[in-house]
C-alpha positions in Angstrom: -167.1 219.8 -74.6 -170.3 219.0 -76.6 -172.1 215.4 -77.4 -172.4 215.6 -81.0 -174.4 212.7 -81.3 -177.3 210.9 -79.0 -178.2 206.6 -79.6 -181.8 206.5 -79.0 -184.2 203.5 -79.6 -186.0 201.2 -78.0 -184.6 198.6 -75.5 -183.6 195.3 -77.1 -183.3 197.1 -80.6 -179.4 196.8 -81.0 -178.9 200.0 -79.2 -176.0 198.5 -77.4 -174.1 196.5 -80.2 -174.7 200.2 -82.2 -172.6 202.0 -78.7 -169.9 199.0 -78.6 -169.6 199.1 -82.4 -168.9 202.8 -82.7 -166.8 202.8 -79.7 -164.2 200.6 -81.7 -163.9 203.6 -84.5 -161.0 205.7 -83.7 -162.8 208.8 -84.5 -165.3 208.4 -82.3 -165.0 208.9 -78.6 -168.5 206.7 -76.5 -169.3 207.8 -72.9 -167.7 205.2 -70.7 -171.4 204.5 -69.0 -173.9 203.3 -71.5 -177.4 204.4 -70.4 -176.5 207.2 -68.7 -179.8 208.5 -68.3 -178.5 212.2 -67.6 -181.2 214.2 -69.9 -184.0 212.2 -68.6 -182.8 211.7 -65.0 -185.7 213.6 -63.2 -188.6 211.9 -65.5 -186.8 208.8 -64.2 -186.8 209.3 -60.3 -190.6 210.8 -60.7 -191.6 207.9 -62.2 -189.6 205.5 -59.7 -188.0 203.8 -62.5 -184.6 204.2 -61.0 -183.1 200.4 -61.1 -180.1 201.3 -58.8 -177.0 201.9 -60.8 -174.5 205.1 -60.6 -177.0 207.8 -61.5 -175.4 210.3 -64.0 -177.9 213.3 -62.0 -175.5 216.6 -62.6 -173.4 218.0 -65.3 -170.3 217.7 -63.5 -170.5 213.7 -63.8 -171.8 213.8 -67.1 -168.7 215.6 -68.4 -166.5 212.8 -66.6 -167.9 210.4 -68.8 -166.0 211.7 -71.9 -162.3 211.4 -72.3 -162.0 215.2 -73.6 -158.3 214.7 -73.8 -158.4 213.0 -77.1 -158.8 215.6 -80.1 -160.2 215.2 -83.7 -163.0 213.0 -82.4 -166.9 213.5 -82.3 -168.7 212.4 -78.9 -171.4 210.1 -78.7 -173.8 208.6 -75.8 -177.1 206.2 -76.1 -179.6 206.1 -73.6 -183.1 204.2 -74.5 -184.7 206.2 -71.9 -184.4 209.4 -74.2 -186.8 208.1 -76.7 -189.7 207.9 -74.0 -189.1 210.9 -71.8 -186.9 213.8 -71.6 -186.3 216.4 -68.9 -185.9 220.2 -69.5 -182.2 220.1 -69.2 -179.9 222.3 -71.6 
């Protein structure tokens, strides 16, 4: 399973209407956590921005945010933080 597609901006841009409104298209398959924060996780914590909700911290959990048993659909996510600072993660 791959994310084909990454929602970055700024907060308060529309970031979230964007994830809602391509959620509703049935070709497209959202992660079920907005903002998961996976790629930038370990930028987060070091900076002690962490504001306390289910942390998306290994690959395992980020997976489980897709529902891989659909087919013929692209996978998206949209986290703000990824516009400000990304870990080294593959």
């Amino acid at each position: 399973m791959k994310v084909d597609f990454f929602i970055v901006g700024a907060p308060k841009a529309g970031t979230t209407s964007l994830y809602y409104y391509l959620n509703e298209h049935p070709e497209i398959e959202m992660s079920s956590q907005k903002e998961s924060d996976y790629f930038s996780d370990a930028a987060i914590q070091e900076q002690g921005m962490y504001y306390g909700k289910n942390r998306i911290d290994t690959e395992e959990k980020y997976k489980g945010l897709f529902n891989t048993k659909k087919k013929d659909v692209i996978f998206g996510e949209g986290s703000v933080s990824y516009l400000f600072k990304c870990s080294s993660r593959p």
